[in-house]
Rosetta silent file (secondary structure, phi, psi, omega in degrees, C-alpha in Angstrom):
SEQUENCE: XXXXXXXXXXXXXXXXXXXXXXXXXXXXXXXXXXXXXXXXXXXXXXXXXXXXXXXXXXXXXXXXXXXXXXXXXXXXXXXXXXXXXXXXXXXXXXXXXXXXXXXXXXXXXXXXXXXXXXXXXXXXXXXXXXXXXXXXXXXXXXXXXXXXXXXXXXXXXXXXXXXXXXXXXXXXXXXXXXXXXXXXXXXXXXXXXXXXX
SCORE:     score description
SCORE:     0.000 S_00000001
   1 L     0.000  -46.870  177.039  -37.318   23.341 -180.802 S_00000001
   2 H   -40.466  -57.659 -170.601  -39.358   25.266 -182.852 S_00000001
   3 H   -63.730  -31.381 -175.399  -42.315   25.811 -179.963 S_00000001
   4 H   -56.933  -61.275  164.656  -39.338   27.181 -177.983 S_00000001
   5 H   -22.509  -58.606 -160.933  -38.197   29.669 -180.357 S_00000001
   6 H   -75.122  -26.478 -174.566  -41.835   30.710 -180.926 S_00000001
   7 H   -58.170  -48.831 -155.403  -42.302   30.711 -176.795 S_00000001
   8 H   -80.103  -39.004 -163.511  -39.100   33.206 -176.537 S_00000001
   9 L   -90.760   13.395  142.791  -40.402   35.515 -179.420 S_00000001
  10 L   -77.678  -32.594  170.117  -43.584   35.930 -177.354 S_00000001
  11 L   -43.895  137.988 -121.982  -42.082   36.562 -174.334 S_00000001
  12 L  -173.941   41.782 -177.211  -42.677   40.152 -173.239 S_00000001
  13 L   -21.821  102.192  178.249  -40.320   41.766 -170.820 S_00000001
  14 L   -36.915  144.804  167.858  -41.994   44.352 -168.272 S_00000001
  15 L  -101.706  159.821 -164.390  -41.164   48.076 -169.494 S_00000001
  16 L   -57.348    1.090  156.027  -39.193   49.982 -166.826 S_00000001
  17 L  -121.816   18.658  165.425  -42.779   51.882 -165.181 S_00000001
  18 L   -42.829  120.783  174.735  -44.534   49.157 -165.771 S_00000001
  19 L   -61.663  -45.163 -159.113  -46.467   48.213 -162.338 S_00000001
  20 L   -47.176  -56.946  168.294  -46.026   44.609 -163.418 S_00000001
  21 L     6.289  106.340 -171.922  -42.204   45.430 -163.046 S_00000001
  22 L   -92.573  142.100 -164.213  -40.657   43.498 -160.253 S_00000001
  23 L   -80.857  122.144  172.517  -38.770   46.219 -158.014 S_00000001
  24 L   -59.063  141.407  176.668  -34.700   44.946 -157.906 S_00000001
  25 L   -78.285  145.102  179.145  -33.552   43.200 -155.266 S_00000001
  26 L   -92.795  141.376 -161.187  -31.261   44.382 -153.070 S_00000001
  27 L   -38.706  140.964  169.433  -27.979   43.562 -153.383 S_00000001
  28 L  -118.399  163.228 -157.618  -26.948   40.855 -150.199 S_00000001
  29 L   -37.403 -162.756  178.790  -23.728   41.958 -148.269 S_00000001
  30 L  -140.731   90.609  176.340  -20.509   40.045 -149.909 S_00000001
  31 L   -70.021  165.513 -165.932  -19.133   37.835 -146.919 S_00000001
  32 L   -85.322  150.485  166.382  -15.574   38.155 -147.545 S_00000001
  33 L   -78.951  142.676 -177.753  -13.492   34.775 -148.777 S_00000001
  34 L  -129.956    8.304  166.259  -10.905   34.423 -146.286 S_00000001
  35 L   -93.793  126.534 -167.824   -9.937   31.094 -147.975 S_00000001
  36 L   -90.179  156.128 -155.678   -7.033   31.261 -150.198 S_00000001
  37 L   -70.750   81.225  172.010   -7.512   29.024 -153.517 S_00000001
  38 L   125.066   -1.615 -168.268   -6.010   25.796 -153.796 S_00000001
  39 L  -113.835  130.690  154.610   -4.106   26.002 -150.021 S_00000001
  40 L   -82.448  113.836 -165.834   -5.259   24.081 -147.364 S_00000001
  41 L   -94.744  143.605 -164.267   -5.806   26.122 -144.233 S_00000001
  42 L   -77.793   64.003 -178.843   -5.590   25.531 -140.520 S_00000001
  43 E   -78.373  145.616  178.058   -8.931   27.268 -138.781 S_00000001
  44 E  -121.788  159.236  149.311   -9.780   27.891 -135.517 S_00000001
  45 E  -110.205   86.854 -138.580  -13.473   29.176 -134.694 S_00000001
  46 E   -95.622  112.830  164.792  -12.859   30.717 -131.379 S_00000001
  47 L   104.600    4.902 -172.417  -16.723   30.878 -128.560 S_00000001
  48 L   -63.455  127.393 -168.994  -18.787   29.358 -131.447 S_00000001
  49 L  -118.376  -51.823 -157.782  -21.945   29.053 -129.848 S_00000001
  50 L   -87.858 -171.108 -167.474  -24.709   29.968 -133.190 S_00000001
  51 H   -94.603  -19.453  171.244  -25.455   27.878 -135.593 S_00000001
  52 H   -69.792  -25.098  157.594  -24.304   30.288 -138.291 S_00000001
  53 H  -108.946   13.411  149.713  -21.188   29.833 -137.164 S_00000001
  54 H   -79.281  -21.017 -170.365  -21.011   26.484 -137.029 S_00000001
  55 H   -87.045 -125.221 -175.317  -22.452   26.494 -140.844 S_00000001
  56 H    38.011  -86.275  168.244  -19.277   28.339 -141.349 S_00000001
  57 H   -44.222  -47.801 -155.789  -17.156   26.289 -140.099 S_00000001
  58 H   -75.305  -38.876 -158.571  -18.778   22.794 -141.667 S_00000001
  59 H   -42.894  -56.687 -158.170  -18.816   25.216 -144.995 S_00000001
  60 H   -58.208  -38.213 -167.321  -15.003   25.316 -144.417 S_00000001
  61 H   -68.853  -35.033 -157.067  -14.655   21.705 -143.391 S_00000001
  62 L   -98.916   12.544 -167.267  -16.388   20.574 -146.533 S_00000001
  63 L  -122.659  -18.575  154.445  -13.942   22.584 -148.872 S_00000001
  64 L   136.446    6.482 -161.163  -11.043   20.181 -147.551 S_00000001
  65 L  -104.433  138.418 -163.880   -9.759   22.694 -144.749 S_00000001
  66 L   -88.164   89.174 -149.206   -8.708   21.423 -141.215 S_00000001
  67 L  -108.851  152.812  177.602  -11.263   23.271 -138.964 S_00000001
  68 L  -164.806  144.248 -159.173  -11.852   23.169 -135.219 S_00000001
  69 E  -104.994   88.000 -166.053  -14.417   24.605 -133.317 S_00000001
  70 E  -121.899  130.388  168.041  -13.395   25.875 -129.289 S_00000001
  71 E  -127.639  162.758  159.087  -16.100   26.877 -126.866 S_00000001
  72 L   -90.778  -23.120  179.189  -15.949   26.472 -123.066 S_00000001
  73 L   -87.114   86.473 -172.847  -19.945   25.695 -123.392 S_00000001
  74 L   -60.076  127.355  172.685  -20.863   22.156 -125.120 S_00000001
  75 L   -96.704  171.915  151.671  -24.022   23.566 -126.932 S_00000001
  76 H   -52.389  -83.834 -138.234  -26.634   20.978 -129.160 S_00000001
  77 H   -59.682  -28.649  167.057  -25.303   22.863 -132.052 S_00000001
  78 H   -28.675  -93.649 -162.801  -21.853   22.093 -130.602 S_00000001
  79 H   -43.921  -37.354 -176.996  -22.759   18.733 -130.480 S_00000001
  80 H   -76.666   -4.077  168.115  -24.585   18.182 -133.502 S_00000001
  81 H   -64.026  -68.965  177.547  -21.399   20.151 -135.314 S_00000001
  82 H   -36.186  -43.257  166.936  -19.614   16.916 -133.638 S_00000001
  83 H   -66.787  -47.968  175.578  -21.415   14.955 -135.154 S_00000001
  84 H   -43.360  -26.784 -160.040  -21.553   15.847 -138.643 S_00000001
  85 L   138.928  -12.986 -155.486  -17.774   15.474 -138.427 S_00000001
  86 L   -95.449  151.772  169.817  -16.457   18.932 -137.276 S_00000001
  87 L   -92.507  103.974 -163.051  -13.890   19.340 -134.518 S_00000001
  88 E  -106.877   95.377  164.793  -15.489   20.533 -131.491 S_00000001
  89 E  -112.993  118.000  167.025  -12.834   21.307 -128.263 S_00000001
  90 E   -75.287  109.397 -159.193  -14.116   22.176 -125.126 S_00000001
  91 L   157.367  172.689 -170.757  -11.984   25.179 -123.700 S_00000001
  92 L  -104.905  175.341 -145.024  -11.049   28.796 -124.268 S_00000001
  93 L  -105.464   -4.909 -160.972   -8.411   29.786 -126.639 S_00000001
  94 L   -98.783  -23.442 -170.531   -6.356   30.640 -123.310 S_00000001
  95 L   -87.889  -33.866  179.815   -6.408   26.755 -122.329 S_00000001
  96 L   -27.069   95.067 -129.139   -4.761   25.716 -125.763 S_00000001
  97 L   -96.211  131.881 -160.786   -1.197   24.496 -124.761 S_00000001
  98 L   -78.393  -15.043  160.252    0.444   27.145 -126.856 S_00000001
  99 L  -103.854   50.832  165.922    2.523   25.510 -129.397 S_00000001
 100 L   -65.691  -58.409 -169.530   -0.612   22.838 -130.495 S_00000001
 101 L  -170.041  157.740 -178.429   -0.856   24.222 -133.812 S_00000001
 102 L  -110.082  143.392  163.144   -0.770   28.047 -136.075 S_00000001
 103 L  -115.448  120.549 -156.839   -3.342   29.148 -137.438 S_00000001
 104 L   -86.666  -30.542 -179.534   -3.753   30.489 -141.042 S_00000001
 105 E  -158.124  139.630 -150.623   -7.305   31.865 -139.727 S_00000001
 106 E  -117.458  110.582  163.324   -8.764   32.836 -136.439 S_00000001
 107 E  -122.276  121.530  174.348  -12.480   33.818 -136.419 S_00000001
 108 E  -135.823  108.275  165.821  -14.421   35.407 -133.357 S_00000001
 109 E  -100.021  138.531  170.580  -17.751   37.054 -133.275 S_00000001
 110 L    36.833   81.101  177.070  -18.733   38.787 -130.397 S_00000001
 111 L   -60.059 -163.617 -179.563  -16.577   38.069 -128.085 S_00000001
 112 L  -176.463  102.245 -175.098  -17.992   38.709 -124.314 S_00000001
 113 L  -124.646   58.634 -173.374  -14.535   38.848 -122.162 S_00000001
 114 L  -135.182  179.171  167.347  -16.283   40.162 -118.653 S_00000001
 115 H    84.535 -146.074  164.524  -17.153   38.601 -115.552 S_00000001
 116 H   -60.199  -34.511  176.061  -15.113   35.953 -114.150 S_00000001
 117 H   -80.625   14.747 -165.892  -13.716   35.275 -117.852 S_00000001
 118 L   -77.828   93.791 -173.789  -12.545   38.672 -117.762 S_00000001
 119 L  -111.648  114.884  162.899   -9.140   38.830 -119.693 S_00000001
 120 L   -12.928  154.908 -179.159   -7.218   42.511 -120.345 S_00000001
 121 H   -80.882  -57.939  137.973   -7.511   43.255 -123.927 S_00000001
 122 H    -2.155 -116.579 -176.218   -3.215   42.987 -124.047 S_00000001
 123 H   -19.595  -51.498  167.826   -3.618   39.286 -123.039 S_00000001
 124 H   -51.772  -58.472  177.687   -6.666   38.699 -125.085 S_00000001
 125 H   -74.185  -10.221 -175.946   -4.914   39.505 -128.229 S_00000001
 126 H   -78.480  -49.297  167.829   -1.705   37.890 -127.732 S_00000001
 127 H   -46.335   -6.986  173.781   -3.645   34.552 -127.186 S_00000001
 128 H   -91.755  -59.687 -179.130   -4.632   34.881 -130.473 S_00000001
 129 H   -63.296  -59.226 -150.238   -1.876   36.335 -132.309 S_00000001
 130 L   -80.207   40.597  127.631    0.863   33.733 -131.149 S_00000001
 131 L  -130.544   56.728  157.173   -0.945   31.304 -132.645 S_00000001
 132 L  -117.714  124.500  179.674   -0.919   32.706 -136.271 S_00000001
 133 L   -50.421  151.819  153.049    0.886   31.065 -138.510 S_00000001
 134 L   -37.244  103.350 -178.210    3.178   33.631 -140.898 S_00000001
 135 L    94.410    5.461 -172.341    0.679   35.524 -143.437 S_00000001
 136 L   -90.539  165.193 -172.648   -2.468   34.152 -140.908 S_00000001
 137 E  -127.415  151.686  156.044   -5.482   36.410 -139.711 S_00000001
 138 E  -120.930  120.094  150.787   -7.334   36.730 -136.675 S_00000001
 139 E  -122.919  168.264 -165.321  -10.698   38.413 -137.206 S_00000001
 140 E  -154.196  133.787 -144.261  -12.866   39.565 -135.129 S_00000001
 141 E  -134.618  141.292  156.787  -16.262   41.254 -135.409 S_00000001
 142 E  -160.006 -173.126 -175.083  -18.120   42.650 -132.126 S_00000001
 143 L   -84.534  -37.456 -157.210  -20.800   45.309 -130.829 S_00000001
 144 L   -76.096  103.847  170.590  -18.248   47.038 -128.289 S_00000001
 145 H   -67.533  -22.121 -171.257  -16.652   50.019 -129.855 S_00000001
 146 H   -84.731  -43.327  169.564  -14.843   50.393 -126.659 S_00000001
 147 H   -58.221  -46.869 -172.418  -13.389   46.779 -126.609 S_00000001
 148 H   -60.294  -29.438  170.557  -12.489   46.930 -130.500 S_00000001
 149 H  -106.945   -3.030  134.553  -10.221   50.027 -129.464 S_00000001
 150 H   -50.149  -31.411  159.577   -8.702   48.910 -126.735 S_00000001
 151 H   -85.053   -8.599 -165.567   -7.498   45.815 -129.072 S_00000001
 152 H   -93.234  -45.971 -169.698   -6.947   48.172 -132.298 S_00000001
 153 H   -73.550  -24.291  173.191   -4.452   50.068 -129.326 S_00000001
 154 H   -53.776  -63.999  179.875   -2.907   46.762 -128.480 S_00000001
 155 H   -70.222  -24.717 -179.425   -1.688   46.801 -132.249 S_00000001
 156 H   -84.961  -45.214 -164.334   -0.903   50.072 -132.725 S_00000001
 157 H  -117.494   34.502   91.229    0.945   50.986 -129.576 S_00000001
 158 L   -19.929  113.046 -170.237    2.471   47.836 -128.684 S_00000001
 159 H   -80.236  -70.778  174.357    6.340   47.817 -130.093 S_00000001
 160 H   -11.817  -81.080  149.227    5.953   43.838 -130.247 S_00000001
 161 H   -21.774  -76.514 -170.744    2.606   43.682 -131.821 S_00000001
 162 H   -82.553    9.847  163.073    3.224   46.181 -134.393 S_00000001
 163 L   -83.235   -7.199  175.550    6.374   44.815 -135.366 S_00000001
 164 L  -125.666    8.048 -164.613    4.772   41.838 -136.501 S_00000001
 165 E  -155.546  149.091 -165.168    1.442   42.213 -137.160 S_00000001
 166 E  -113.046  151.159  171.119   -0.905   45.234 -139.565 S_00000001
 167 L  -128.615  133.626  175.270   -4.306   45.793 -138.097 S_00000001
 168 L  -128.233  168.658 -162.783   -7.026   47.140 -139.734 S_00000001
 169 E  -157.747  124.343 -165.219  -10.329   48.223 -138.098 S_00000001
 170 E  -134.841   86.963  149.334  -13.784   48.398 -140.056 S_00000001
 171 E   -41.020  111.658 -171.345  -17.230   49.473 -139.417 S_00000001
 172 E  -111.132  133.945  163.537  -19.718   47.219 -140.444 S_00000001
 173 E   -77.299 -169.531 -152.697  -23.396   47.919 -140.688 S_00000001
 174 L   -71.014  -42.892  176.327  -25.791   45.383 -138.997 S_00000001
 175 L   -54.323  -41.833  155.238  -26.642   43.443 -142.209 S_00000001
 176 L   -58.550  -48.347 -156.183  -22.733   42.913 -143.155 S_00000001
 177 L   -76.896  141.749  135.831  -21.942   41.676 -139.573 S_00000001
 178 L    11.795  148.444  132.498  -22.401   37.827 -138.637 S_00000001
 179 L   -27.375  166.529 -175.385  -25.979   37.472 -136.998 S_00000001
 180 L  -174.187  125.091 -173.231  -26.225   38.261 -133.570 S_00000001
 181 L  -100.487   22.935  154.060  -28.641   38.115 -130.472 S_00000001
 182 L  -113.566  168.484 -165.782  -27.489   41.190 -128.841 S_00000001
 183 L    -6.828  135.780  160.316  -28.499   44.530 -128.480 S_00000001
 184 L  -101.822  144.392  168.929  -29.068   46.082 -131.683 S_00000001
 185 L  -103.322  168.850  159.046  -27.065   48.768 -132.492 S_00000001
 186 L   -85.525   -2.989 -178.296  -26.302   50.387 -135.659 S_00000001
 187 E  -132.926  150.933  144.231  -22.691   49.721 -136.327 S_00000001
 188 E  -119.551  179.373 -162.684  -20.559   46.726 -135.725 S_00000001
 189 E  -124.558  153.982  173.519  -16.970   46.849 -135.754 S_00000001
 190 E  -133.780  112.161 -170.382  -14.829   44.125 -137.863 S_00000001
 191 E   -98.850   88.920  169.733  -11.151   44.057 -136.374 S_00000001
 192 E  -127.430  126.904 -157.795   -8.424   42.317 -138.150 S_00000001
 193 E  -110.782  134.110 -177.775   -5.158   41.558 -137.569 S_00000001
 194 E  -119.932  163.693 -169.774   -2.344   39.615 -139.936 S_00000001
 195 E   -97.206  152.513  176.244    0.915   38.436 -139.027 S_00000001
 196 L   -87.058  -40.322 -179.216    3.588   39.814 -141.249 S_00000001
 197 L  -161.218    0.000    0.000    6.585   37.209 -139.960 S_00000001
């Protein structure tokens, strides 16, 4: 006990222009909690393809919350998400027989709604919202400022929509937003909408 004491009153703290000085680390974003404390919640994880958002998900799974996983694409990481234990459905959130289950939380990164999958923005969000539970979120983070305000208009100017549900709309820079393998840009957008009733 003693050597310790004598260890700590040796000890020698860099002074602040010291070169020795290790330069502070920067701060890393603050993902948000979107789990409320003590409530078990209903998740969906809507195109999860990366593996970060499969960690996500098992994160959620391992905190006691009843998570599922929907791609149209069986991936590895899909699978090996299956394995661990995680609920893995193959299909699009559009195939979902629409009263399966609400959802307390909806999470989609970078969605990619072109091509043959090509759904209206209008449609796209509805498939979402009507399956949120009372006081539930859908968020949704992408690259497209032009897609994010076509669904941000969906909430605003929509009588339906905005009678039941507040939307907020957030720039994120690239280091806040979810990983990502496309283009880089300098902003992402974080879009999220809760149901009110």
């Amino acid at each position: 006990m003693q050597a310790l004491e004598m260890a700590r009153a040796q000890l020698q703290w860099p002074k602040e222009d010291s070169p020795g000085r290790a330069r502070p680390r920067r701060k890393r974003a603050q993902r948000p909690d979107f789990t409320r404390a003590g409530r078990r919640l209903n998740v969906l994880f809507v195109g999860t393809e990366r593996g970060n958002e499969f960690r996500a998900a098992m994160r959620l799974v391992c905190q006691g919350h009843d998570v599922m996983a929907i791609n149209p694409r069986v991936t590895s990481t899909a699978r090996r998400f299956r394995s661990a234990g995680g609920k893995f459905v193959r299909a699009r959130i559009e195939d979902l027989p629409p009263g399966c289950c609400g959802f307390d939380l909806i999470c989609e990164n970078y969605p990619y709604p072109s091509g043959r999958h090509y759904v209206p923005a209008r449609p796209f969000a509805l498939a979402r919202l009507s399956r949120l539970t009372p006081g539930g979120r859908w968020i949704l983070v992408t690259e497209s400022p032009r897609y994010v305000s076509l669904l941000k208009a969906v909430g605003d100017y929509d009588d339906d929509v905005r009678a039941r549900f507040r939307s907020m709309l957030t720039a994120l820079p690239v280091d806040e937003a979810p990983s990502s393998s496309y283009p880089r840009v300098d902003t992402r957008f974080r879009l999220t909408f809760q149901r009110c009733r």
